[in-house]
N, C-alpha and C positions, 0 to 999 in steps of 0.2 A: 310482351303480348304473345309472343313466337310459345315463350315456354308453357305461355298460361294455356294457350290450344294445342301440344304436346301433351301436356299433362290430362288434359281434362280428356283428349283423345284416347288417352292409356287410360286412361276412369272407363270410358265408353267401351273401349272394345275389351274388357275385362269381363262388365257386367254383361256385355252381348254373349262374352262366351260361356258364363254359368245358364245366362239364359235358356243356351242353344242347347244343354246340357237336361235343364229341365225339362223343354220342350221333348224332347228326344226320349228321355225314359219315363216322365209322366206319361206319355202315350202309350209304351208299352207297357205299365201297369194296369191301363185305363180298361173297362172289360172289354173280351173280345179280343183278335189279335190283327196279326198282318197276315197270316196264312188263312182266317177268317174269309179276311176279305178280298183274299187273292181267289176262294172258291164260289165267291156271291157270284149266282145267275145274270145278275144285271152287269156286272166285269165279263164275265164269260161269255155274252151276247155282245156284249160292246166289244173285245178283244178277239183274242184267237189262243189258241195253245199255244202257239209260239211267243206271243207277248207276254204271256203268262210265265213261261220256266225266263224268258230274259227280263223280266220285272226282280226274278226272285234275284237271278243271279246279280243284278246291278243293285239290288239293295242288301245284296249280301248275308241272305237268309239262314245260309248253311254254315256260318260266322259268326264268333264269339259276339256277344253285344257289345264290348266295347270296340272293337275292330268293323262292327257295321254304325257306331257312331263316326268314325274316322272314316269311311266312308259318307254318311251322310255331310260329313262339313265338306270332306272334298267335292261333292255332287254341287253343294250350295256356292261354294268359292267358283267355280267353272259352268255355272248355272245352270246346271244341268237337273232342271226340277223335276224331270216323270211325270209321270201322267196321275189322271187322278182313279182311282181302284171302284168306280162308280162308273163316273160315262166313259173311262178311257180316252178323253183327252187332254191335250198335252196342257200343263196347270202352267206354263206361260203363256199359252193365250186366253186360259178362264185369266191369269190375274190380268190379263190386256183389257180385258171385257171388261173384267166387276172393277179392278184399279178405277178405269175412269172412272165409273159412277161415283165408286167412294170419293174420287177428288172432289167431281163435282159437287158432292154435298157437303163434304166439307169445308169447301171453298166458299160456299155458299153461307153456313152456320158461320166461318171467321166472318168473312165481310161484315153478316149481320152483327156482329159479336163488337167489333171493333166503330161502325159506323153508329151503332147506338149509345154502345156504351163510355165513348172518349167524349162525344160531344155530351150527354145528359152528365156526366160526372162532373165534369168542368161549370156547366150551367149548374149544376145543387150547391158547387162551390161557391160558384161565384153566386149566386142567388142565398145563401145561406138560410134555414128557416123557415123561406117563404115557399107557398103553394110548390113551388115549383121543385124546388128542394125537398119536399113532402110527397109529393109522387113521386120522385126520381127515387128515391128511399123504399117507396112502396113498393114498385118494379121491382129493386132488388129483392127484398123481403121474400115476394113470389117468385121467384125467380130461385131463388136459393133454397125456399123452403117446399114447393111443388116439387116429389119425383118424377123424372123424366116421364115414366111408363105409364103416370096418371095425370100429367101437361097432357100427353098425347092423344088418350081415350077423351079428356074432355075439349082438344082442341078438334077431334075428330068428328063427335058428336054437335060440336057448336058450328062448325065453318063445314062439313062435308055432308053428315046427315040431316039437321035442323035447316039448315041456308042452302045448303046445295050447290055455294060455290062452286069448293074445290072435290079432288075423287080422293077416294079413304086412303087408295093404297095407287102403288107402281109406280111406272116411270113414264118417259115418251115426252111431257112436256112440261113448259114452265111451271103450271096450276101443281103436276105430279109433284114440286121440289119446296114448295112452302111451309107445308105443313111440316115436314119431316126438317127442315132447315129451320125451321122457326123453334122446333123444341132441343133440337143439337145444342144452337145458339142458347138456348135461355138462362142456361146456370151460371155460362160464360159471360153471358151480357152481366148478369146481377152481381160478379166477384168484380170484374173489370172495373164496372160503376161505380163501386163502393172505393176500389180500390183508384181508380184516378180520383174522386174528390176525397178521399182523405190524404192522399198524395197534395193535391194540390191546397186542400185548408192547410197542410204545413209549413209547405211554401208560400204562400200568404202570411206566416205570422213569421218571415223570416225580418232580419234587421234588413236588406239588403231591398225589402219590399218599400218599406218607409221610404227608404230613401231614393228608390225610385218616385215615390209619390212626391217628398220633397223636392225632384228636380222638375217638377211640374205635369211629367208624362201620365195618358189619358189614363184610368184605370182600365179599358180594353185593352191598349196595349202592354198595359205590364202583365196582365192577366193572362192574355193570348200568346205572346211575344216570350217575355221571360219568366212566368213563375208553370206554365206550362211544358217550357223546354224542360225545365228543374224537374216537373212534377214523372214526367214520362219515364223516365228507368225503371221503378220500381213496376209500372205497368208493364210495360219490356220484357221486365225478367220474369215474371207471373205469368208471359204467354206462353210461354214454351212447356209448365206444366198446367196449364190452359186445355195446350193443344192434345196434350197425352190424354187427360181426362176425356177429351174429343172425343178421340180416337175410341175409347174404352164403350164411351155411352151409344158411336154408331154400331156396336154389334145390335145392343137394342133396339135403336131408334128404325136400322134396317128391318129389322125381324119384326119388329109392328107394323111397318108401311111396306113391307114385302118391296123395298128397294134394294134392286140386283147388285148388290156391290161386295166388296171383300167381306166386310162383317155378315151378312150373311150367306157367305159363301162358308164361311168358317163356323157358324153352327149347323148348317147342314151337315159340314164332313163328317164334324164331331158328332152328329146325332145317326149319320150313315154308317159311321168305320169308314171313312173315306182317309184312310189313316195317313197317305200321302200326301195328300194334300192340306188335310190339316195342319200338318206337321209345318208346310215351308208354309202357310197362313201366318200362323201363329207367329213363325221365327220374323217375316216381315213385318205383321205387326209391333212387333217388339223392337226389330229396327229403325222404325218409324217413330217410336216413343222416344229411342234412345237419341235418334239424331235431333228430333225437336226440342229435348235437354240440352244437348251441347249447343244447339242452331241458340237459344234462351241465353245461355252463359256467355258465349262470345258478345253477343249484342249486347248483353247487359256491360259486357264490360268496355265495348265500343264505345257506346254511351253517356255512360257516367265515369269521368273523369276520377271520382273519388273512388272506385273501385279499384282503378289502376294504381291507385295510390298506393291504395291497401296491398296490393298485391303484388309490387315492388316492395316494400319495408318487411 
């Protein structure tokens, strides 16, 4: 097990570093530059002269590009994030601020993600066929086949404009975090559903199922008990690139519901030249992707026994 997260740890901090690599000179291709945005009025009003020549000099202007990459990793390793080239402050407490919000919603999107989708999977399975089984089906269907950015406009227009429940956009309170957690969740819910009951129709037509029926035990409990424990790995290891897809659709999901979090913190930079900030946005989002990979593969292989197996021989 030690070598299997070793290894998979040297997978991870490899692809983090082409990453960091990509992030780093796609930006300076992108239009516009860093000395652009070091002479924006709204920098220059936020900052002072002084900030301005020790910005340059701490990101290393006057320096080869690859020599102010090796400074940017060093900055990131010692967290030393700078400021952002728009309102001039410091981009660890924008990600203090917008971080939580992103947690929050996507804490919010799993929950939903997992609370609907394990329990209706299991009942399609176990119900096979019937009504029940036939909407859980449907759910997916929609869920899988609605784009994000068009669940939204018509969940928005159905529950905020039409009923007047909920409010379109923002934050502040419980009613703010449904809509936008409701369409995060939905693609996640429909793969998860599909994927626990076909997970667990296999396990159901396993030899080992009979024979629990032959020792007399209830069919809830083989069902709940043991063809369930069986069924869960594959959903397991599904979360973790679950989670990334998340990750990806809250830049969206933010920027329609105007919720203050990293993802749209990170298309404004990019649509400002906020070049700094952009920059360690993006590299976190990206480390966030990569650990919920490996977070995915150790579990999976905690898990399921057979994986270990394989992975010893």
């Amino acid at each position: 097990m030690t070598k299997f997260i070793v290894g998979r740890s040297l997978r991870a901090f490899v692809i983090f570093m082409i990453a960091t690599i990509v992030v780093f000179f796609g930006l300076r291709v992108a239009p516009g530059s860093v000395e652009d945005a070091l002479i924006n009025p709204a920098f220059r009003a936020a900052g002072s002269a002084t900030l301005v020549e020790n910005l340059q000099a701490r990101l290393g202007l006057d320096k080869p590009l690859m020599l102010q990459y090796l400074i940017f990793l060093k900055n990131l390793v010692t967290l030393d994030l700078g400021i952002s080239l728009i309102s001039a402050k410091p981009i660890s407490d924008i990600i203090k601020d917008a971080g939580l919000n992103t947690l929050v919603l996507a804490g919010a999107a799993t929950f939903l993600t997992y609370t609907l989708a394990i329990p209706l999977g299991i009942l399609a399975a176990w119900k096979r066929n019937s009504p029940l089984d036939q909407g859980a089906m449907l759910i997916a269907v929609l869920g899988m086949g609605i784009p994000n950015f068009f669940l939204a406009i018509l969940l928005i227009q159905w529950f905020a404009v039409d009923l007047g429940w909920l409010p379109v956009a923002g934050s502040g309170s419980f009613e703010h975090i449904v809509l936008p957690a409701a369409v995060l969740a939905a693609e996640s819910v429909a793969i998860n559903l599909r994927m626990m009951r076909s997970s667990l129709l296999e396990q159901l037509g396993q030899d080992y199922i009979r024979t629990l029926h032959a020792k007399g035990l209830s069919p809830r409990r083989i069902v709940t008990v043991h063809a369930v424990r069986n069924a869960l790995p594959p959903v397991i290891a599904l979360g973790g690139l679950l989670l990334r897809n998340l990750l990806a659709f809250t830049l969206i999901v933010e920027v329609i519901f105007r919720w203050p979090g990293l993802g749209s913190q990170i298309v404004d930079a990019v649509l400002k030249n906020d070049f700094t900030l952009a920059q360690v946005l993006s590299v976190l989002l990206i480390l966030a992707v990569i650990f919920f990979n490996l977070l995915a593969d150790v579990a999976h292989q905690l898990v399921d026994p057979r994986v270990r197996e394989r992975a010893r021989s």
